[in-house]
N, C-alpha and C positions, 0 to 999 in steps of 0.2 A: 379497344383503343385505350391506350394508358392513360392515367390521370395526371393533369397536371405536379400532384404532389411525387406521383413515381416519378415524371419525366425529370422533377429538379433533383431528385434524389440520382438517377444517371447523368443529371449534368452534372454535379459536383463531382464525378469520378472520371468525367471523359474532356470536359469542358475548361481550359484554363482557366483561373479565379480572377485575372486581369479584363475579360470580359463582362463587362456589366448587362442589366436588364433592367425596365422597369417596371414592370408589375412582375410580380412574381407566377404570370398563368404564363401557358404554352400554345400557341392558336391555329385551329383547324382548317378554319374559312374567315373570308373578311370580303367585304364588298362596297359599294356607295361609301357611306360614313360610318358600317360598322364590323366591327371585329369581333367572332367568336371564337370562346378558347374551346378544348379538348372537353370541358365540362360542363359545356352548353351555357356560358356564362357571355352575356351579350355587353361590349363596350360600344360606348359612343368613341369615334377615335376623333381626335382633335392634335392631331400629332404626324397622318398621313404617313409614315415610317421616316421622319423628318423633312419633311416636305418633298415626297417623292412617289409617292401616289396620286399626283394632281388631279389624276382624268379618275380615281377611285380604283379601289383592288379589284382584278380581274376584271377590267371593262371591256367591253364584247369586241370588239375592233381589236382590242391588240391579242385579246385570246387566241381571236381565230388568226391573225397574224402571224402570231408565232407556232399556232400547231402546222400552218402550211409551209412556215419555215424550216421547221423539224423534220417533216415530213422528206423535205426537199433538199439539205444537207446544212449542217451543224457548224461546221470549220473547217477553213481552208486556208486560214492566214491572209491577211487581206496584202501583205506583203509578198506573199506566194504566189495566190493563186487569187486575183483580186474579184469581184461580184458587186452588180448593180447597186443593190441598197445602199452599200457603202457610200460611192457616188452619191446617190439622191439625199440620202439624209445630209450632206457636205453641201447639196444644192440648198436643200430648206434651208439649214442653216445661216446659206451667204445671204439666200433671199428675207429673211426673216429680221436676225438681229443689226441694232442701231446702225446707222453709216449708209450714204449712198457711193460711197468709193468701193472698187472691187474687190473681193474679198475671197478668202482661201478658209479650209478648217482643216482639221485633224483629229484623230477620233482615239479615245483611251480607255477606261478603265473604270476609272474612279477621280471625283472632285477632286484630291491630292495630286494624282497624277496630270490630271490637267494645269493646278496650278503650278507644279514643276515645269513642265512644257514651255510655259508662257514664258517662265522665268529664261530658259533654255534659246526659246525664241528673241525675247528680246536683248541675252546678252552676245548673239549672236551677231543679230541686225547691229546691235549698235557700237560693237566690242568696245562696252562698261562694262563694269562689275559687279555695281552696287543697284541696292533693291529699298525700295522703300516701303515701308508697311505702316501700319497705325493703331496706337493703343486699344485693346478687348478685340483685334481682328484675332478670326480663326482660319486658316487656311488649310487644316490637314493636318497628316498623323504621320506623314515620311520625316527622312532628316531634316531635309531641307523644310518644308512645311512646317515643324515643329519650330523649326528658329522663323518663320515666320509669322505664327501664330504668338498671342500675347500674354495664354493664361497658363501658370505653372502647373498648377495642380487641376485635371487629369493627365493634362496632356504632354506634359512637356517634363515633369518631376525626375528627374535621376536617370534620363533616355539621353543625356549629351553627352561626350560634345556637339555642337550643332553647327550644320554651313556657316559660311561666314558672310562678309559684306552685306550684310542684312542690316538696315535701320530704321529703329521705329519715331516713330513721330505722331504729336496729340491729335485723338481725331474729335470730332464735333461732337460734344453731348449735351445739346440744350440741358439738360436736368444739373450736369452736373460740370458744367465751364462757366456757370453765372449767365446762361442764355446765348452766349456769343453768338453775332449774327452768323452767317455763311461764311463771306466775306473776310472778314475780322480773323474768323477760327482756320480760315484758308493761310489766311496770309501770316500769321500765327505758325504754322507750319510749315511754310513754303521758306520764312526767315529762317528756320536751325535745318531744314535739309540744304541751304545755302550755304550755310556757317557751319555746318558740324560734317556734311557729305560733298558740298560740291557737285552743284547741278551738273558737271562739265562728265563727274563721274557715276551718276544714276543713268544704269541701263531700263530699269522699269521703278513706275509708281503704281502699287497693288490696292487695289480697294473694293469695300464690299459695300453697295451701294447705299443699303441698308444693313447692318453688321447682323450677324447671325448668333451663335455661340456668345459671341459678346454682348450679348443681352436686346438684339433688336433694334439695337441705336438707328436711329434716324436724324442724319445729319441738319442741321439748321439749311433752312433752302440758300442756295449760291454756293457750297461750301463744295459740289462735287464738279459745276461751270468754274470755278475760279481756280480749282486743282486741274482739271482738264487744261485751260486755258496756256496756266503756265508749263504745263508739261509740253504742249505744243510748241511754245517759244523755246524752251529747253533742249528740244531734240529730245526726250524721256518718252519711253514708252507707257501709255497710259492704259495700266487692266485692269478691267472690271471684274470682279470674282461675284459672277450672278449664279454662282453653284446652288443658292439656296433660294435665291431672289428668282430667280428665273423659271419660263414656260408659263406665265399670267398668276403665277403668286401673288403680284402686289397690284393688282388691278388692270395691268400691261404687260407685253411678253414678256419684258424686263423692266426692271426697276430703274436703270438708268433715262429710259425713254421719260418719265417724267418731271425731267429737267431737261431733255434735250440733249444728254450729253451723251457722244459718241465715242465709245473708246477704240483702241488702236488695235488691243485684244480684249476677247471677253471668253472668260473658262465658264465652262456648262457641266451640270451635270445633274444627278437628284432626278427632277420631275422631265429629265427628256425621255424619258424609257419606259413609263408605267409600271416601275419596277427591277427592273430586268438593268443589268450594269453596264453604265456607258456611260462618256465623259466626250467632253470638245473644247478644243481652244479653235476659236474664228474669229479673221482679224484682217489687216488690209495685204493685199496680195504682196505687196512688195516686203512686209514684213515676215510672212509666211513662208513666202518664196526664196529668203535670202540663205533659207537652212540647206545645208547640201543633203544630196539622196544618202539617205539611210539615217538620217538625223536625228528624224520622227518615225516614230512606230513601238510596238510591240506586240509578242502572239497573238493578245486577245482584244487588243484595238479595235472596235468595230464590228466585233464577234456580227455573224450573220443573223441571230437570232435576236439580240440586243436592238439592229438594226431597224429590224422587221417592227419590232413592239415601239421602236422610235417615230417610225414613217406614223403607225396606226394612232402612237397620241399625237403629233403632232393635228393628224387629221380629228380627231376626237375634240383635240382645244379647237380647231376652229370652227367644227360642225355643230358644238356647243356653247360655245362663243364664252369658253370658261375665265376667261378677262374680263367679261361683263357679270358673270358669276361670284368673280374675286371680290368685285370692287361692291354686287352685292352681298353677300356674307360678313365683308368689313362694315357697310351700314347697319346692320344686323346686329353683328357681335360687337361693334362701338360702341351701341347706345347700352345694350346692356353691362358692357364692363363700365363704361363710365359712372351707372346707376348705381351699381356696386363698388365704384370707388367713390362716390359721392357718400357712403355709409360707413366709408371703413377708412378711418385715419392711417391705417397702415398700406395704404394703394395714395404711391406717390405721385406715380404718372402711369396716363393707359397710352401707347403709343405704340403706332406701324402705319400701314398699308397696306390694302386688300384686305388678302385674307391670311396675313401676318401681322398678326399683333400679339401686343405682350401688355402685362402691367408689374412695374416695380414695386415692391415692398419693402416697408423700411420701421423702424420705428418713428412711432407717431411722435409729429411735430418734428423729426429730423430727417438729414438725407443720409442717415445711419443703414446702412444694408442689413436687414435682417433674412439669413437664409435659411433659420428655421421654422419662422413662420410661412418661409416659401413651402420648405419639403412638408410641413404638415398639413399646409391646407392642398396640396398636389397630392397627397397620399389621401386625401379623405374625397377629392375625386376618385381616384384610381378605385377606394372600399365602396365608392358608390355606384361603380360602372360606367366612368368617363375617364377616358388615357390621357393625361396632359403632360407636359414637359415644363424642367424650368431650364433655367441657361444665365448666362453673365458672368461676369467679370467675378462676381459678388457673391453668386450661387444666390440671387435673392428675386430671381426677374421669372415670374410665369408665362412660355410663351404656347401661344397657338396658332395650330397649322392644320386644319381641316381638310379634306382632301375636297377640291375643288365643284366636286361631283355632290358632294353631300348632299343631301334631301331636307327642307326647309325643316319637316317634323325632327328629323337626327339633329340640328343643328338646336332647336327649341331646346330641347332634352337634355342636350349639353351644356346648356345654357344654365337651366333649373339646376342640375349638379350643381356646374360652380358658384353659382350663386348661394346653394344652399352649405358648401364645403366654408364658406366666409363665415356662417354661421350669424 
């Protein structure tokens, strides 16, 4: 088997340079909470392949899932030649996420693709045009996606022109709006999509319950009831983008469930598959329903084997009760990052849900973003044998995503890393 060091030696001559990595190994097997590379070199992963290994890499249910799917036929276009799974996993779906009104889904690809859809869906239903987003949201790496997303450099740098009718507006960052209640920070920007967009002309208002990419933000409580609310009075289609949130990441299937709030569409994708690529918009039937035949779909839509690994985590999270796992992991790993920002002036806030949390970094005694002190205490996990991620607006926010399944001792271990990378 090649070594790590040959295998990057033929990525740099096969591999475009626009692809990034973060550690520099190449890995063989991975399973529970941990990852091995090519050179028997053991990671705590704290990172889940960005929150999309919920149920843990190659967990038993969906292995054998998809070898009996394989076995059994691979593709057939679900617009062709269409097959059970498809159907059921559409049924979990309706049955599952927020809303007791009837409900429709549709099955894609990838996160970005889903939230194109939604977009697609709602300018449909409601024939608007305009879309409303919020500052540090990330939504994707397509055209459209990119003008909905809020941060230039990776994502967005020198990749335009970009869709249009797209508008952003502030979203809630206790740390960094002077605390603003819910409330307040809602109404706040329900006033300039009034005056600057024209409630009359918003087909959808996108939001990610808890922001992902944009550093973890966790709106002020009231702030996602008070934008629901008016989006309802509105006639505005209200999506949830729980692409990252979502399958018991933040302590519940979804992150929106802990406020109650039911949106009209909500896009899936990451931890529904245990890997394996698949995406959902599920929403109220009449919205779903208003798209004429041929509206939604593509080749690999619902691929049959995607499917398989979908049905087997779904059963996995409940057999597991990995929503109750979330929420313990975040008891766990709160008190220790709290402990550790109780020692280090440069941890300004530890904030999430579940088992999504992050802590920002800044210069001590200011809300200064410091992202080097992010990438070097994240690189001296990574020299220690613990995978971590940062993310934000700022390049300055450490976030973690365990994979649901983790094992109490993986999770200690990872712990002692980061603790000890603070120095």
């Amino acid at each position: 088997m090649a070594t790590s060091e040959e295998l990057h030696k033929r990525r740099v001559e096969a591999v475009a340079r626009g692809v990034g990595s973060t550690i520099p190994a190449y890995v063989d097997r991975a399973g529970g909470g941990t990852i091995t590379d090519v050179d028997g070199r053991e990671w705590i992963d704290f990172a889940a392949g960005i929150a999309v290994t919920n149920v843990g890499n190659s967990a038993p249910r969906v292995v054998e899932a998809v070898r009996a799917q394989v076995e059994r036929f691979t593709h057939t276009c679900f617009m062709v030649a269409p097959y059970e799974s498809y159907v059921a996993v559409c049924e979990q779906l309706n049955a599952l996420t927020p809303g007791g009104f009837e409900k429709r889904s549709a099955l894609f690809n990838s996160g970005a693709e889903a939230v194109e859809n939604a977009v697609k869906i709602a300018r449909h239903a409601t024939g608007r045009p305009a879309v409303v987003v919020f500052d540090h949201a990330y939504h994707g790496r397509t055209n459209l996606t990119m003008a909905l997303t809020a941060k230039n450099m990776p994502y967005k740098h020198r990749f335009g022109p970009f869709a249009g009718e797209v508008y952003r507006v502030p979203m809630s960052y206790p740390l960094r709006d002077g605390g603003l209640d819910g409330a307040t920070a809602a109404a706040r920007s329900i006033e300039m999509i009034e005056k600057q967009v024209g409630a009359e002309n918003v087909a959808a208002l996108l939001i990610e319950p808890i922001q992902g990419e944009g550093g973890f933000v966790v709106p002020a409580e009231g702030f996602l009831p008070a934008l629901r609310e008016w989006a309802t009075a509105a006639g505005v289609v209200f999506v949830a983008d729980e692409i990252q949130t979502g399958f018991c990441r933040t302590g519940d299937w979804f992150a929106c469930e802990h406020e109650g709030v039911e949106p009209d569409l909500i896009t899936l994708a990451k931890g529904i598959a245990g890997g394996l690529p698949l995406a959902a918009v599920t929403g109220r039937a009449d919205l779903m329903d208003a798209v004429h035949v041929g509206g939604l779909g593509g080749t690999y839509g619902g691929n049959p084997i995607a499917c398989a690994a979908a049905l087997a985590s779904m059963e996995t999270m409940r057999e597991l009760d990995l929503a109750a796992a979330a929420r313990r992991i975040g008891a766990v790993m709160g008190e220790r990052l709290r402990a550790i920002a109780a020692g280090d002036p440069r941890v300004v806030e530890v904030r999430g849900r579940g088992a999504m949390l992050a802590m920002e970094i800044v210069v001590p005694g200011t809300l200064t973003p410091d992202p080097a002190a992010t990438a070097a205490i994240s690189a001296a996990c990574h020299a220690a044998g613990l995978l971590t991620l940062t993310c934000g607006t700022y390049g300055n926010v450490l976030r973690f995503l365990p994979p649901l399944a983790i094992s109490d001792d993986e999770l200690g271990r990872g712990l002692d890393i980061l603790a000890a990378a603070f120095g």
